[in-house]
C-alpha positions in Angstrom: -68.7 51.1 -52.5 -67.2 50.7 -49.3 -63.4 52.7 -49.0 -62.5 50.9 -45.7 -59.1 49.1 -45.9 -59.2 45.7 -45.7 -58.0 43.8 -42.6 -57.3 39.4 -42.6 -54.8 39.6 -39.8 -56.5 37.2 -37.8 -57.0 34.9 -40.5 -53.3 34.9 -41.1 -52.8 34.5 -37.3 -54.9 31.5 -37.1 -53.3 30.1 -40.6 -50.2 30.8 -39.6 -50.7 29.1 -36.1 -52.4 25.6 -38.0 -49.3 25.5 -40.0 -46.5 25.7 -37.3 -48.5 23.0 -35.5 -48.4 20.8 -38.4 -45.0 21.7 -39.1 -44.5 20.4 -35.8 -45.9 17.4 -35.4 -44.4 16.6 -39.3 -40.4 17.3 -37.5 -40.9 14.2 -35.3 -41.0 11.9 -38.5 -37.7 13.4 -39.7 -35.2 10.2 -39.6 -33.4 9.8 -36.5 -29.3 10.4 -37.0 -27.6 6.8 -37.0 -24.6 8.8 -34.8 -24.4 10.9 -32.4 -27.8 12.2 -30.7 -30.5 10.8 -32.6 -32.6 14.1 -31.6 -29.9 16.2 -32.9 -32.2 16.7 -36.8 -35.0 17.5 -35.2 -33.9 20.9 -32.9 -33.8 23.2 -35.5 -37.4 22.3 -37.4 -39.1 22.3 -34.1 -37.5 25.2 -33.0 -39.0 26.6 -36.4 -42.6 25.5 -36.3 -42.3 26.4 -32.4 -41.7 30.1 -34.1 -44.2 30.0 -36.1 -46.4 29.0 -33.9 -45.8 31.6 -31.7 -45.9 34.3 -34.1 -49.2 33.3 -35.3 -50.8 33.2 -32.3 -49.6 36.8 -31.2 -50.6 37.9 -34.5 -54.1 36.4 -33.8 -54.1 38.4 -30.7 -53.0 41.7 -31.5 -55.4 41.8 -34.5 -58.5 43.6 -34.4 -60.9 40.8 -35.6 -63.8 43.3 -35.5 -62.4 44.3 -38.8 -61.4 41.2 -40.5 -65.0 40.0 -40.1 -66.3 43.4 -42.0 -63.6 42.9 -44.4 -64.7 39.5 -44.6 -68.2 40.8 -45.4 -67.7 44.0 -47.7 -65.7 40.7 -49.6 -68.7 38.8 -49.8 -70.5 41.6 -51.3 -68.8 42.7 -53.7 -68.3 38.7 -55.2 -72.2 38.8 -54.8 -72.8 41.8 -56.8 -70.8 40.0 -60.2 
């Protein structure tokens, strides 16, 4: 058995980085305020999913995917050998 400690880094970069986009293409369907700026509802949850966006993508880069594809692999093995 393999002791090396597992690494999904990248996978959570690039999940991360599908959900902020979705997130932000879901804050432009928020209702529009009947007073005032009707843009005003929709700063904040862009300025959220433009976050986490960003944080998913620099987690995507800084994460060594050479090891999320072993860890992806010793995975595999170990449901194979059930």
């Amino acid at each position: 058995m393999n002791n090396q400690k597992s690494d999904f880094s990248a996978l959570t970069g690039i999940v991360t980085t599908l959900v902020g986009i979705i997130y932000l293409i879901m804050c432009y369907f928020v209702p529009r305020a009947p007073m005032g700026d009707p843009l005003d509802p929709i700063y904040f949850p862009a300025g959220l999913g433009v976050l986490l966006t960003g944080f998913g993508v620099i987690l995507f880069i800084k994460s060594d995917k050479s090891v999320m594809v072993q860890s992806i692999k010793n995975l595999n093995q170990m449901s194979t050998k059930r």
